[in-house]
C-alpha positions in Angstrom: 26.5 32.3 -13.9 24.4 31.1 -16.9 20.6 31.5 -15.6 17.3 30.7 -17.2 13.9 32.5 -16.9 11.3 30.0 -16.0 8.4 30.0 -13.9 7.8 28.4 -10.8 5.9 25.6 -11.9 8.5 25.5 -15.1 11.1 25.1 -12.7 9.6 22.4 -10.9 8.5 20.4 -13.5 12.4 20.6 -15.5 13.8 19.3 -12.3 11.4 16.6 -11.4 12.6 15.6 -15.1 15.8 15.9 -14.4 16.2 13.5 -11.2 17.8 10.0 -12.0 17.8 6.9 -10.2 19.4 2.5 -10.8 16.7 0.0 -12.0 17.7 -3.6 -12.8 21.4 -2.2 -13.2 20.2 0.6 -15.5 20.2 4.3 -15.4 16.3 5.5 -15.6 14.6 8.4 -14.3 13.3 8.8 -11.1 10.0 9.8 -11.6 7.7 7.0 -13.7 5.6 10.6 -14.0 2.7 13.0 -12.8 -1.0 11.7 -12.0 -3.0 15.1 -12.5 -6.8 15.5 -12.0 -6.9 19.6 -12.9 -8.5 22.4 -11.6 -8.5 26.0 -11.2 -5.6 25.4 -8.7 -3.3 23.7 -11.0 -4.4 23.7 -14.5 -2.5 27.1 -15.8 0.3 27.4 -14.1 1.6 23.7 -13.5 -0.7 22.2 -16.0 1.1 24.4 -18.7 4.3 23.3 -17.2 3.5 19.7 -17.8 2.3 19.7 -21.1 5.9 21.5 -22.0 8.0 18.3 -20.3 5.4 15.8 -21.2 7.9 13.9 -23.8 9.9 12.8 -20.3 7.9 13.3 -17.9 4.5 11.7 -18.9 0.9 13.0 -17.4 -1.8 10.7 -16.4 -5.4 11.3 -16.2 -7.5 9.2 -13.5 -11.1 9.7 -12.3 -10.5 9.8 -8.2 -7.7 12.3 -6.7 -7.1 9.4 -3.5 -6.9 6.9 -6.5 -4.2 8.4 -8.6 -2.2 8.6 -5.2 -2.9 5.3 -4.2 -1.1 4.0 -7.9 1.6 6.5 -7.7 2.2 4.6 -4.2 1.7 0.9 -5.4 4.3 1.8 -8.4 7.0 3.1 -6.0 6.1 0.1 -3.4 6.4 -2.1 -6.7 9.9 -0.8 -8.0 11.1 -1.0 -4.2 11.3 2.4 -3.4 13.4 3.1 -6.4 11.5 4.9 -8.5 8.5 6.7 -7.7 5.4 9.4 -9.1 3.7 12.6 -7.9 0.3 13.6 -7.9 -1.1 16.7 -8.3 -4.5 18.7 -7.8 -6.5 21.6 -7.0 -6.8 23.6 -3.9 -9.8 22.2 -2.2 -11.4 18.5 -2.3 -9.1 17.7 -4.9 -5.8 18.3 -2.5 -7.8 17.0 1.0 -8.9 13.7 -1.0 -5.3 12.9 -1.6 -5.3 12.5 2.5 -5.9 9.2 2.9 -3.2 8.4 0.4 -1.0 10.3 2.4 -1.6 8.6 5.7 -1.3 5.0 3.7 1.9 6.3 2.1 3.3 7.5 5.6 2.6 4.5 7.5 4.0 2.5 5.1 7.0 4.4 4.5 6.4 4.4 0.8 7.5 7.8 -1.3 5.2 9.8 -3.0 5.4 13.7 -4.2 1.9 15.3 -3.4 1.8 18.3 -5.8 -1.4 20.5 -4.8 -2.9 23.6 -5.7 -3.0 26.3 -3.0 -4.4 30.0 -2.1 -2.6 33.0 -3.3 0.2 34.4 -1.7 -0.8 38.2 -2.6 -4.6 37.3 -0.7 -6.2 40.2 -3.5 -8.7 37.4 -4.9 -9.2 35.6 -1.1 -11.7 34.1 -0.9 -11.3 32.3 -3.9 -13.6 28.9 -4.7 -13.0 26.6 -2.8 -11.0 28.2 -0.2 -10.5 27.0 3.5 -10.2 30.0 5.5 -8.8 29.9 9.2 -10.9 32.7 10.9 -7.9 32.9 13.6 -4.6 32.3 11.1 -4.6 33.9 7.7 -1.9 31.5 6.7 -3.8 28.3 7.0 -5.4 26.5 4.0 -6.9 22.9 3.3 -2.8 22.2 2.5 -2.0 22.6 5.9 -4.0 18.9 6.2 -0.8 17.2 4.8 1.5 18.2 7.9 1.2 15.4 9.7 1.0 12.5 7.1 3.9 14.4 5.1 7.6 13.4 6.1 8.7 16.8 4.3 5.9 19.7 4.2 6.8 23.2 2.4 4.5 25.7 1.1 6.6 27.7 -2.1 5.8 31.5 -1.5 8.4 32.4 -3.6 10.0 30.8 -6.9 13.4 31.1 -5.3 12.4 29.1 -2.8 12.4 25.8 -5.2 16.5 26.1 -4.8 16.3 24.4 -1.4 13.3 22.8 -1.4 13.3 20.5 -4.1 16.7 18.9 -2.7 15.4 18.9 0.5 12.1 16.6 -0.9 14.3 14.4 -3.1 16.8 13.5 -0.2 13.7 13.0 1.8 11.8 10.7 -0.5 15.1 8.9 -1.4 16.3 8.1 1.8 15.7 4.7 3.5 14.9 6.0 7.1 12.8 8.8 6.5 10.9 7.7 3.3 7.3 8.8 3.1 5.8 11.2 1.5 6.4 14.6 1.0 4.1 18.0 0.4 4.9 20.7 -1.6 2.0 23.4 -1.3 1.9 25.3 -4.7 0.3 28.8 -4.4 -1.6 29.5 -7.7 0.0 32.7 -8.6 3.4 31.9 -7.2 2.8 28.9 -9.7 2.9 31.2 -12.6 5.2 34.1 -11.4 9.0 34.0 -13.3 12.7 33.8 -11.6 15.9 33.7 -13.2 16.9 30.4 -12.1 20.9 29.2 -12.3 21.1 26.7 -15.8 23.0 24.5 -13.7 19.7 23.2 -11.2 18.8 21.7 -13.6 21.8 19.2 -15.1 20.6 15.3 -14.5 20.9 14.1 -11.1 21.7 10.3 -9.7 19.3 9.9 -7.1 21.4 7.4 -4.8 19.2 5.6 -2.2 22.0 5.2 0.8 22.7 1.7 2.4 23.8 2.5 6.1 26.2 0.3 7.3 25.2 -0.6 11.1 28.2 0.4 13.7 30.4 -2.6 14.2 29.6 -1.8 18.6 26.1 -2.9 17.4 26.8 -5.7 15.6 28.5 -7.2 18.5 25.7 -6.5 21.2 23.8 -8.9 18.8 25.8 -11.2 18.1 26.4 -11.4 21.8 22.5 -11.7 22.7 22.1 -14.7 20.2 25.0 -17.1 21.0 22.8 -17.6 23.7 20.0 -18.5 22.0 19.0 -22.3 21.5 15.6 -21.2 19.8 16.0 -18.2 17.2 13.0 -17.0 14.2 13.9 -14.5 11.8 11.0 -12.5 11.2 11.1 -10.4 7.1 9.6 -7.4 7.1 9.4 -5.1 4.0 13.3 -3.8 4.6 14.6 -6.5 3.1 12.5 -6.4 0.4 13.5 -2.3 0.0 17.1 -3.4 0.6 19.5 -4.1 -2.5 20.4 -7.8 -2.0 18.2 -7.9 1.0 15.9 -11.4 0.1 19.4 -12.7 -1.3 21.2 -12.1 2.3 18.5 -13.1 4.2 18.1 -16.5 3.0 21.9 -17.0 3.0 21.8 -15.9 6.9 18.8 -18.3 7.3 20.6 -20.9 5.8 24.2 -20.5 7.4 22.9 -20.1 10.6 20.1 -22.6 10.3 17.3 -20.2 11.5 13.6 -20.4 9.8 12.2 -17.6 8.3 8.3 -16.0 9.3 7.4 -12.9 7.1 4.7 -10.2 7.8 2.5 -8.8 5.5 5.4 -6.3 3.8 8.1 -8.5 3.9 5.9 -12.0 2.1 8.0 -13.0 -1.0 11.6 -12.4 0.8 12.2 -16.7 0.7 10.3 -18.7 -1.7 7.0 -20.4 0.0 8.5 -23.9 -0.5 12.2 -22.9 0.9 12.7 -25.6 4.0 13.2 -22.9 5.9 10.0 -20.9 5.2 7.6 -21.2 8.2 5.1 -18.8 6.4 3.1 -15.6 7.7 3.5 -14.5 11.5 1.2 -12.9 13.8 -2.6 -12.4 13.9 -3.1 -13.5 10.3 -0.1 -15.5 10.5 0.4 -19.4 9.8 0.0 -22.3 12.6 4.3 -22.8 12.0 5.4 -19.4 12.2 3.5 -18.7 15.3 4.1 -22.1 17.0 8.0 -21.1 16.7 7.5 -17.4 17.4 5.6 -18.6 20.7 8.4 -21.3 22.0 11.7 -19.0 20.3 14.2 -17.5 22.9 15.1 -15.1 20.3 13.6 -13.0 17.7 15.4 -11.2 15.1 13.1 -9.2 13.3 14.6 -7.4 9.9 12.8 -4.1 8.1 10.0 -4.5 10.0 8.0 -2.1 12.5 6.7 -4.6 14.9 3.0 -3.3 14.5 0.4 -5.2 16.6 -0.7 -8.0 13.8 3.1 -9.1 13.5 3.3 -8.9 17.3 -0.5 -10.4 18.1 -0.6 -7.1 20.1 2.6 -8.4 22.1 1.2 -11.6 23.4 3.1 -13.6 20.8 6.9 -14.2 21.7 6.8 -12.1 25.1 9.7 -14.6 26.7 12.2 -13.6 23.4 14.7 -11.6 23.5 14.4 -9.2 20.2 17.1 -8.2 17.6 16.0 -5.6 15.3 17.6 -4.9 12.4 16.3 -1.6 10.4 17.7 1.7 8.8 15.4 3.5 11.1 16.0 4.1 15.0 12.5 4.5 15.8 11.9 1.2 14.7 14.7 -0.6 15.8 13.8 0.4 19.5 10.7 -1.3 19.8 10.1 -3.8 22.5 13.3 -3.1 23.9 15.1 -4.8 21.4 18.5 -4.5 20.9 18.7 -2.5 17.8 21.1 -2.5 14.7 20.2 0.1 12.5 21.2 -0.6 9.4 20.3 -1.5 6.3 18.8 -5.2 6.0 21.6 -6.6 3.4 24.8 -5.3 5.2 23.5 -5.4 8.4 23.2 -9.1 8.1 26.2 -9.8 6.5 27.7 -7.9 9.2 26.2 -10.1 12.0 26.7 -13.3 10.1 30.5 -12.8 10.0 30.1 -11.9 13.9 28.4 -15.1 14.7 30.8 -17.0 12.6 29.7 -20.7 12.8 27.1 -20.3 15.2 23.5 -22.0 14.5 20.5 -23.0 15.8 20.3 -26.0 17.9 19.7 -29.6 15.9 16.0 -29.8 18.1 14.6 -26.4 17.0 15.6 -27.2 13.1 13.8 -30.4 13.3 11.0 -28.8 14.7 10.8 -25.7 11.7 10.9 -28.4 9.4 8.4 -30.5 11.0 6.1 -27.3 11.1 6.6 -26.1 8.5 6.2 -28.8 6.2 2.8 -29.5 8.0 2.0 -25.8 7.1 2.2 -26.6 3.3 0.2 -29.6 3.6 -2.4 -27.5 5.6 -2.7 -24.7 2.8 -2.8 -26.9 0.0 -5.8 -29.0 1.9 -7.4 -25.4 1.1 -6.3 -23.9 -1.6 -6.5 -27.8 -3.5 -10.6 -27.9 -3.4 -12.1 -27.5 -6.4 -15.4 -28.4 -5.5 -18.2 -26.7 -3.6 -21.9 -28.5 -2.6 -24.3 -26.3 -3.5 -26.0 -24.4 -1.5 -22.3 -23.8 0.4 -20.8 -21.1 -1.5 -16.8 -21.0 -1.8 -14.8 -18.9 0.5 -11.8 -16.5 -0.4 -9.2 -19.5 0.7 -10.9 -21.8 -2.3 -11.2 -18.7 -4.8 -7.1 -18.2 -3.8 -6.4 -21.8 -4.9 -8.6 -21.3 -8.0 -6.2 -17.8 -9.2 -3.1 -19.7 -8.6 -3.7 -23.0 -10.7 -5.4 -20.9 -13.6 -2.4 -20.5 -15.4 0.8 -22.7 -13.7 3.0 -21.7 -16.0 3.2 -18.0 -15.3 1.5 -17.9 -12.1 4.4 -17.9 -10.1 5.5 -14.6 -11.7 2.0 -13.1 -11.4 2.0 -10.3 -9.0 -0.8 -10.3 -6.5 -2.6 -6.6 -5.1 -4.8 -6.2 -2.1 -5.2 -4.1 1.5 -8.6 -4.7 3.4 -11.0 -6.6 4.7 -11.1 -11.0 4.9 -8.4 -11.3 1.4 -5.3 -10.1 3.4 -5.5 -12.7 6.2 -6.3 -15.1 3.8 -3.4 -14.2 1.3 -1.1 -13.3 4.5 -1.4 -17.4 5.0 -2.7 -18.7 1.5 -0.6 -17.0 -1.5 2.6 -18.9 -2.8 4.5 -16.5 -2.7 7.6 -17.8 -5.3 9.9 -14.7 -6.2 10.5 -11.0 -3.8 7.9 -8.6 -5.1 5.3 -11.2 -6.1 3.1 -10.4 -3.1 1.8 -6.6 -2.9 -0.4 -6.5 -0.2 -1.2 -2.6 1.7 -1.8 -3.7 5.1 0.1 -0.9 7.7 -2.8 1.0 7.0 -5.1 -1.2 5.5 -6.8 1.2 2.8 -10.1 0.2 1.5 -10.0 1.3 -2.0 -6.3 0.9 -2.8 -6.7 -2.3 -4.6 -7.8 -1.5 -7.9 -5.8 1.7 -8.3 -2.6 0.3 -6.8 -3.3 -2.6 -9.5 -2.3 0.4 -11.7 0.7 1.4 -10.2 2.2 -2.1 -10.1 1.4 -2.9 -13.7 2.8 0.4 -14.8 6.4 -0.7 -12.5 6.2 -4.1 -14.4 4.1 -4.0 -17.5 5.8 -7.6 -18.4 3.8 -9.4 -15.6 0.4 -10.8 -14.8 -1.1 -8.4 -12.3 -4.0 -9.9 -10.2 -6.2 -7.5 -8.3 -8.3 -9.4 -5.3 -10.9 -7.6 -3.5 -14.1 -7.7 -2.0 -17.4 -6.0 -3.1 -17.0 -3.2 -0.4 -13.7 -2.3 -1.3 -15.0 -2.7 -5.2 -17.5 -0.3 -3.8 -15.9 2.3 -2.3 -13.4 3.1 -5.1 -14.0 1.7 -8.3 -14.0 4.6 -10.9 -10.6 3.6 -11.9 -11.7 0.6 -13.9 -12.3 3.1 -16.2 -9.0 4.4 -16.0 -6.9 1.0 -16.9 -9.3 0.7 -19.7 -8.3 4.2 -21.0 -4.4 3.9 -20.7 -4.1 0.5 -21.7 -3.1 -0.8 -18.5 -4.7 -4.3 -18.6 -5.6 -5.8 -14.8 -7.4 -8.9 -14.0 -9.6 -8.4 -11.4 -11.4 -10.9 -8.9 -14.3 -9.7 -7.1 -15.6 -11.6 -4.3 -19.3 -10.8 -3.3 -19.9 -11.7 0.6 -22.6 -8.9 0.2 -21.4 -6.3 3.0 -18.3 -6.1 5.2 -17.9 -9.6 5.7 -14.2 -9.0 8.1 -15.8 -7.1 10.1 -18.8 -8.6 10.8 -17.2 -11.6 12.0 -14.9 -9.4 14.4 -18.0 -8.0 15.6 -20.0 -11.5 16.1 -16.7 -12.7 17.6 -16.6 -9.6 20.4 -20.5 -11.0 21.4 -22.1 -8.5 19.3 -25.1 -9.7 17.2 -24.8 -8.9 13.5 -25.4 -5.5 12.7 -24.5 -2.7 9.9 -21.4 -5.1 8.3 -23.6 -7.3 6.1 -26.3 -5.9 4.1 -29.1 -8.0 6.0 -28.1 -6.6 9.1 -28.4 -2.7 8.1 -31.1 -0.5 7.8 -33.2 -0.6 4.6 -35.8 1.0 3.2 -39.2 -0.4 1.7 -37.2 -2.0 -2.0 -34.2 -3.7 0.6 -30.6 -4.0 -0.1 -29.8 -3.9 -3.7 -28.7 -6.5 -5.7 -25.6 -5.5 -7.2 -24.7 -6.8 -10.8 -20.9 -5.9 -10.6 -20.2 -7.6 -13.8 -22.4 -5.6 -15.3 -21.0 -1.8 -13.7 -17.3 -3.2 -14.6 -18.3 -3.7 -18.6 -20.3 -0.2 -18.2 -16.6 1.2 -17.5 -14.9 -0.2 -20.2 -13.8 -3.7 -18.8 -14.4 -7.2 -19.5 -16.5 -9.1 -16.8 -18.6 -12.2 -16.2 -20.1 -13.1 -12.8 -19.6 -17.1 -12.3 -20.8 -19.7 -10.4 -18.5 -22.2 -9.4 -14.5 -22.7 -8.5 -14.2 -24.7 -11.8 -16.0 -21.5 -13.9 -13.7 -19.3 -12.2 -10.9 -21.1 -13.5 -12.1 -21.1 -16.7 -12.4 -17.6 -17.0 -9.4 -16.8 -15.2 -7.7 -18.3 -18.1 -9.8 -16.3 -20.0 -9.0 -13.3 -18.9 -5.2 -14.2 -18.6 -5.8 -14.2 -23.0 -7.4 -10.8 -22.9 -6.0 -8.1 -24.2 -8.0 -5.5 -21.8 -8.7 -5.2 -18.0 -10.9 -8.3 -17.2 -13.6 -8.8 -14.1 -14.6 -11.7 -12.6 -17.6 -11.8 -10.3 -18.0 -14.6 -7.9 -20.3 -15.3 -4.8 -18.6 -16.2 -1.2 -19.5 -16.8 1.8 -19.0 -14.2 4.4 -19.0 -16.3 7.3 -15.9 -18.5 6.4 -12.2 -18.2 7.0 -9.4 -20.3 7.3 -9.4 -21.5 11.0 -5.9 -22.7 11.3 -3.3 -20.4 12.6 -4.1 -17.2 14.0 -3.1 -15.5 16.8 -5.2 -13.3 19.5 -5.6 -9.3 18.6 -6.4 -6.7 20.9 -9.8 -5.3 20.7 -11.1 -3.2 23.0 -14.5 -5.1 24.5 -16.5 -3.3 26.7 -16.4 -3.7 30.6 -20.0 -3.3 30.9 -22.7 -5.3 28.6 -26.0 -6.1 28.8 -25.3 -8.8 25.9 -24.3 -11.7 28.0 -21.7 -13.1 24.9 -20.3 -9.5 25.3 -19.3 -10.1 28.8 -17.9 -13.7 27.5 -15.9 -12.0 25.4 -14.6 -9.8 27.7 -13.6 -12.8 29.9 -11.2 -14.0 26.7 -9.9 -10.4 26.5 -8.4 -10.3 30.3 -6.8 -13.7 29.9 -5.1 -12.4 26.7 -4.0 -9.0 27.9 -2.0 -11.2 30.4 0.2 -12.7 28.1 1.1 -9.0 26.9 4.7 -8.2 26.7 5.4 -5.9 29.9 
């Protein structure tokens, strides 16, 4: 057997290489490449690895561990779970910052390879800096953190034991069901320790991501359950989107079967916003159509998505459906005690349209979807239309959504929007045109603060060809910003839109909602000291990182200078004031949050009144 010395973190690194996957028809390799911030942990022994393969497999530099991850996540969202990056760090707050990442990777079944630094095996240094140490398990480090936001965890105590568990993370991270992300803890000395490994680990590899064809018995239990349905809604969720032919299949099912279409936050961009059959977002942030139909359908069936409580409006929404699922995972396709076909989105609906043969939704409930939904478009572009603002009145997000999508008509159907937290994603959920699959990229299963900007990085680096528009709010632009700095320095050009409500303008109007008075969410309402609550020149910090910004006034100067930026050659800010009090009152649905039993605030115990009647309508 031809063998070659290498070590550990050599071995590693030549495989990761190695690995192949399809893009657009083509054969490319799997990872886009390696987002390193170094340390003692990782700097000699995989850092030398690195630089060796760094002609294929490229190394990027970013400012923020959790930031690095949160692009490598964005660019394998971005490519559909195709292609994908790793990220690797040091042994201490490097690795443990990467946890949050982790969690928003995991819920969102996105794949990501977290790379970090660990202890030594041989224990002669312990305790080394930086080291966690376990006063009742020698064994334990700050790694062990990653177990249960990892789909695959492994710590390498040996360089042997890459021969298993490198396949073992590539089938992980490649297959549709259990997709996440995966840990492999590298001890630093086991990092740099040598093993004859066989030549032949290390031949190029086609990464083939499976498409499970649903059992035939399952198809038919379906099929059954909706031949009896006058009143059916497809529901997209982001399986079809990560299935091959998935949008394509789901509007021909749609269309065959005369069914409209609702999408949740993943699965926005499967049909075109102006498709006939498009009744737009469902659920808590969801559009006046889509939940009008989800309310009054007999049947649901819900493709690739995971049913979480803003699709469902914490299960008060279509309690009186019956529910289809359609998904390549089981645990998902149980939920609600729907009849499940797991399977991937594309062939499992091909399957069941042949099943239902010429079966379709009654002629009243397709007048209605078009009724509603055309009255949906006319609601959003009442919004999204005003150009004007009286002063004092300061715009909301809805107006400043309008204002990014006519700034450049021409391309702006192709321009890829990015955002996760706070007011934007309801207001994009229901707002954004979405025109082509992949055009939306919102992060909402786990609704990260802070992923906006770097995950703009990740999705420009999937599709460098495409206008990439980051929207966030100034407490997301505050929490995690450093990596402004880090589009400037690779050349990855983003146009960003800050919107300045001047605190935590969701969640103050959750609070104020529950009968709370304003307090800690907007900077009036927190505690200050003698100077107050800053004024914050954002424009200002985001040209102090490298970027070009402007703060401006008006929806008409934000236009402007969203054309502006659209010329620029280099990551461009713009700044604009909103009001944190506004949103978009039409659609919506009721969400679940805990009020308390016992108040001495009399709009508390209002509240609470609203939150009985709705736990009511909960599906049993």
């Amino acid at each position: 057997m031809n063998t070659i010395r290498l070590t550990m973190a050599q071995a590693l690194v030549r495989y990761l290489a190695a690995q192949r996957t399809l893009w657009d028809g083509h054969e490319v390799p799997l990872f886009g490449g390696v987002w390193a911030i170094f340390g003692h942990g990782n700097v000699v022994g995989l850092g030398e690895a690195l630089y060796g393969q760094r002609a294929v497999l490229p190394t990027y530099r970013a400012h923020n561990e959790q930031a690095m991850a949160h692009a490598a996540i964005a660019y394998a969202k971005a490519h559909f779970r195709r292609r994908l990056m790793a990220c690797t760090t040091s042994i201490g707050p490097g690795a443990t910052n990467l946890l949050t990442a982790a969690a928003t990777a995991h819920v969102n079944r996105l794949p990501v390879l977290f790379l970090p630094g660990d202890v030594f095996v041989s224990r002669a240094p312990d305790p080394v800096l930086q080291q966690v140490e376990d006063f009742g398990d020698g064994g334990i480090s700050a790694n062990d953190c990653f177990k249960p936001v990892s789909r695959y965890f492994d710590r390498i105590m040996a360089p042997a034991q890459l021969l298993t568990a490198l396949p073992r993370a590539i089938a992980v991270l490649t297959d549709p069901a259990q997709c996440g992300p995966v840990t492999l803890a590298l001890p630093q000395d086991v990092q740099a320790q040598a093993f004859d490994f066989p030549a032949a680990f290390f031949a190029p590899a086609l990464a083939r991501v499976r498409a499970p064809i649903p059992e035939v018995i399952e198809v038919e239990a379906a099929a059954d359950l909706l031949r009896t349905a006058r009143r059916p809604l497809l529901i997209a969720g982001g399986g079809v989107l990560y299935s091959d032919g998935g949008p394509l299949e789901l509007r021909r099912f749609a269309e065959t079967h005369k069914i409209p279409v609702a999408e949740t936050q993943a699965g926005k961009s499967a049909l075109p916003w102006d498709h006939p059959l498009q009744a737009g977002a469902i659920g808590v942030t969801g559009a006046t159509a889509a939940n009008a139909l989800a309310n009054a359908a007999d049947a649901i069936i819900a493709v690739g998505t995971r049913l979480q409580d803003f699709t469902t409006g914490s299960h008060t929404l279509f309690p009186q459906a019956k529910i289809v699922a359609i998904n390549v995972g089981a645990f998902d396709a149980i939920k609600l005690g729907a009849t499940p076909v797991v399977g991937d989105a594309a062939s499992a609906l091909a399957a069941l349209s042949a099943q239902l043969a010429d079966w379709s939704a009654g002629g009243d409930w397709r007048d209605r979807a078009r009724r509603e939904g055309d009255a949906w478009r006319d609601t959003v572009s009442g919004i999204v239309d005003v150009r004007e603002v009286a002063p004092p009145a300061l715009p909301y997000d809805g107006e400043v959504i309008g204002a990014v999508q006519r700034s450049h008509p021409a391309s702006a159907a192709h321009d890829i929007v990015v955002c996760a937290a706070g007011t934007l994603p309801g207001e994009l959920h229901k707002l954004w045109r979405a025109a082509v699959p992949g055009g939306y990229h919102v992060e909402y299963g786990y609704s990260c603060m802070g992923y906006e900007i770097a995950g703009g990085i990740g999705v420009k680096m999937a599709h460098p060809e495409r206008e990439v528009v980051v929207m966030v709010g100034d407490g997301s632009y505050l929490m995690l910003n450093s990596e402004i700095a880090t589009s400037v320095m690779l050349g990855i050009k983003l146009l960003i839109v800050v919107q300045d409500n001047r605190g935590y303008g969701c969640i103050h109007r959750l609070q104020v909602a529950s009968g709370v008075p304003g307090f800690n969410n907007l900077f009036g309402d927190c505690v200050q000291g003698p100077e107050g609550a800053p004024a914050i020149d954002f424009a200002a910090h985001a040209r102090a990182l490298g970027a070009l910004a402007e703060h401006v006034d008006s929806i008409p100067d934000l236009e402007a200078a969203l054309a502006r930026a659209r010329q620029a050659t280099r990551t461009s800010v713009i700044v604009i004031d909103t009001d944190p009090l506004r949103s978009t009152a039409a659609g919506g649905w009721w969400w679940e949050v805990g009020i308390p039993e016992v108040s001495d605030l009399a709009a508390v115990r209002d509240a609470r009144g609203g939150y009985e009647q709705g736990k009511q309508t909960q599906r049993p």
